[in-house]
N, C-alpha and C positions, 0 to 999 in steps of 0.2 A: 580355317586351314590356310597356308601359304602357299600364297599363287605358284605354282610350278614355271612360270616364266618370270615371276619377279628374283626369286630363288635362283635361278641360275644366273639372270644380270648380274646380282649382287656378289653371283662366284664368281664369275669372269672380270667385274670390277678389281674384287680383292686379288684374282691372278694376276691384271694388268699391274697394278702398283706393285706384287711382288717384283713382276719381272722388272721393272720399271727401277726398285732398287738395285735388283741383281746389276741392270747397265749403267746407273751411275758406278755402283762399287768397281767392277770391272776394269769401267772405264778411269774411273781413279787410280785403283791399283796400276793401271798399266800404265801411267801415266808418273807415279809416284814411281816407280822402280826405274822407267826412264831414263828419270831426272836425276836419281841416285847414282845411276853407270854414269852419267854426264860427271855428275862432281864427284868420283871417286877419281878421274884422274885430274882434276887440279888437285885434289888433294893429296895425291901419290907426284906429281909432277918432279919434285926434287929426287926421290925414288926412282922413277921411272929412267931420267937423267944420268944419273950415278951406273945405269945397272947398262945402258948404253954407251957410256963415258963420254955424253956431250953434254953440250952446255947445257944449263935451262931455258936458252933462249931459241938450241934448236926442237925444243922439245914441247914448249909452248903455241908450235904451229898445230899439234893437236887436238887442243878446244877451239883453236882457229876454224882451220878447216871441216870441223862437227859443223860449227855455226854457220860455214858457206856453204855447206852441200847444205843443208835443212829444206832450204827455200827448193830446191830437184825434189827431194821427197816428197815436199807439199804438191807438188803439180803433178807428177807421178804417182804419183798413190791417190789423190784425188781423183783424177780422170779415172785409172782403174777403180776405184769403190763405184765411181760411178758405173760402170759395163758390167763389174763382178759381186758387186754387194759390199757393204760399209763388214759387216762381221767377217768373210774369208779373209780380205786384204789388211784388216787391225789384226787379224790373227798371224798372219804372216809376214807383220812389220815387226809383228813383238818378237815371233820367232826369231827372225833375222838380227833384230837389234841385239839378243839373247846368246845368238851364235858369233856375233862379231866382239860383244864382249870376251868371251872365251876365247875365242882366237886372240884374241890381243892381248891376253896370259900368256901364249906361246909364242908371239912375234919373236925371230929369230937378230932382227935388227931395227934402226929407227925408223926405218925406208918404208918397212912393214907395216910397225905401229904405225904410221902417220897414215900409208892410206885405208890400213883398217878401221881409225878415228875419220876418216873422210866417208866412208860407206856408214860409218853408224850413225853421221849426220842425215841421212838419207832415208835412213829407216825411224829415225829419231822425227825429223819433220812430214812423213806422212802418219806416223804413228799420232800427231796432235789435232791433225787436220780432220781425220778417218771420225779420231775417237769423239771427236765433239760433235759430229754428223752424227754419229750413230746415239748420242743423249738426247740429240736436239729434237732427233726425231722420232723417237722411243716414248721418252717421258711425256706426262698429259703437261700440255700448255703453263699451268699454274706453278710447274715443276721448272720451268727451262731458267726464272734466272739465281735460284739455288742451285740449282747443278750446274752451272756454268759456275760459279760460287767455288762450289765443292770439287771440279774438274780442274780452278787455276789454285787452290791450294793442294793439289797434291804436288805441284815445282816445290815450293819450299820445304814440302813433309819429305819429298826424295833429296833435299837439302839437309836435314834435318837426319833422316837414317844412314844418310851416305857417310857423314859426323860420326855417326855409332858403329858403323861397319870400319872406320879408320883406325877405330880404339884398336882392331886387332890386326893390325898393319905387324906389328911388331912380332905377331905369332905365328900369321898368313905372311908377312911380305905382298907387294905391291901385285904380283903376280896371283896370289890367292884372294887379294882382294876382286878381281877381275872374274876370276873363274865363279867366287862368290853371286857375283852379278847376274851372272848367267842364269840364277836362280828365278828371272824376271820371268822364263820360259812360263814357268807354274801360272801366269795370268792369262795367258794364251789359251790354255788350258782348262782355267775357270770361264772364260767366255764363253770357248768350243761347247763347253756342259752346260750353261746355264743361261747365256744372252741368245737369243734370237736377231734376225737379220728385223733389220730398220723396217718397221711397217707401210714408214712413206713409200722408197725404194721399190717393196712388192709393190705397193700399189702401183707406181711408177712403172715397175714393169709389164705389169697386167694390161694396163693401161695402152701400153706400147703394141703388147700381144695383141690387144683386142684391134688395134689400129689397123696394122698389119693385114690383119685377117678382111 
């Protein structure tokens, strides 16, 4: 007969590695669609331009300014995962980054666009910061430098779709491509259902509690 305590190690093994994929996939997906809203407006820039009637030169302050807030998000969002947990705060940078795409469909003017492209830097560089905390600390040891692997090719695969989402530029215009994006929400959503919070972090805070006390 099979040990009734070797039996369950081996289920809770094969749960860890489930979940263990579920936080790379997550964390890739959220990470791929990112990257896809980053390059869907260079690749609308001349669009973008035209439908404001300024130059492309004032319209290129855009990925600018994504790429100077980034570095606010990382520290910001960092510190909070650390007080709030690595899962709420990736959840609601994806959110965020999800809603400011969308709105940037509807910017009324350049003024708009450019600081709603300055807020999505922000949610953009805690979203990178969060997410890689949350693999490093999730997956068993043997795991961390495949998924750090598999976590820096989701940049080019959201390079890669953003390319495929441009093909219908022409059916969507540069403003449906935008609302498109918005569809990053749905990872938010997969994590809420299916990633648990960082196991270090609980411990971390147990740890604390226990101090305290």
């Amino acid at each position: 007969m099979n040990d009734p305590a070797t039996t369950a190690q081996a289920r809770d093994g094969c749960d860890d590695i489930a979940t263990a994929r579920h936080v790379v996939a997550a964390s890739l997906l959220a990470w791929m669609l990112d990257a896809c809203d980053f390059f869907i407006v260079l690749f609308t820039l001349d669009d973008v331009a035209r439908s404001f009637h300024v130059s492309l030169e004032a319209v290129l302050l855009a990925p600018t300014l994504t790429l100077l807030t980034r570095p606010i998000g990382a520290f910001v969002c960092g510190r909070a995962a650390d007080r709030y947990g690595r899962k709420p705060v990736m959840i609601t940078t994806i959110m965020v980054y999800s809603l400011i795409e969308v709105l940037s469909a509807f910017a009324p003017t350049l003024a708009t666009f450019l600081c709603l492209r300055a807020l999505f830097g922000i949610a953009l560089g805690g979203e990178w910061g969060v997410g890689t905390s949350l693999i490093m600390e999730s997956v068993p040891a043997s795991w961390r430098g495949m998924a750090s692997g598999i976590l820096q090719a989701g940049y080019p695969a959201g390079y890669l779709l953003a390319s495929l989402a441009f093909l219908l530029l022409p059916v969507m215009g540069w403003r449906g491509l935008f609302v498109l994006g918005g569809s990053a929400l749905f990872s938010a959503l997969y994590i809420w259902l299916r990633v648990p919070e960082s196991p270090q972090w609980l411990a971390h805070q147990r740890a604390g509690g226990a101090g305290a006390a």
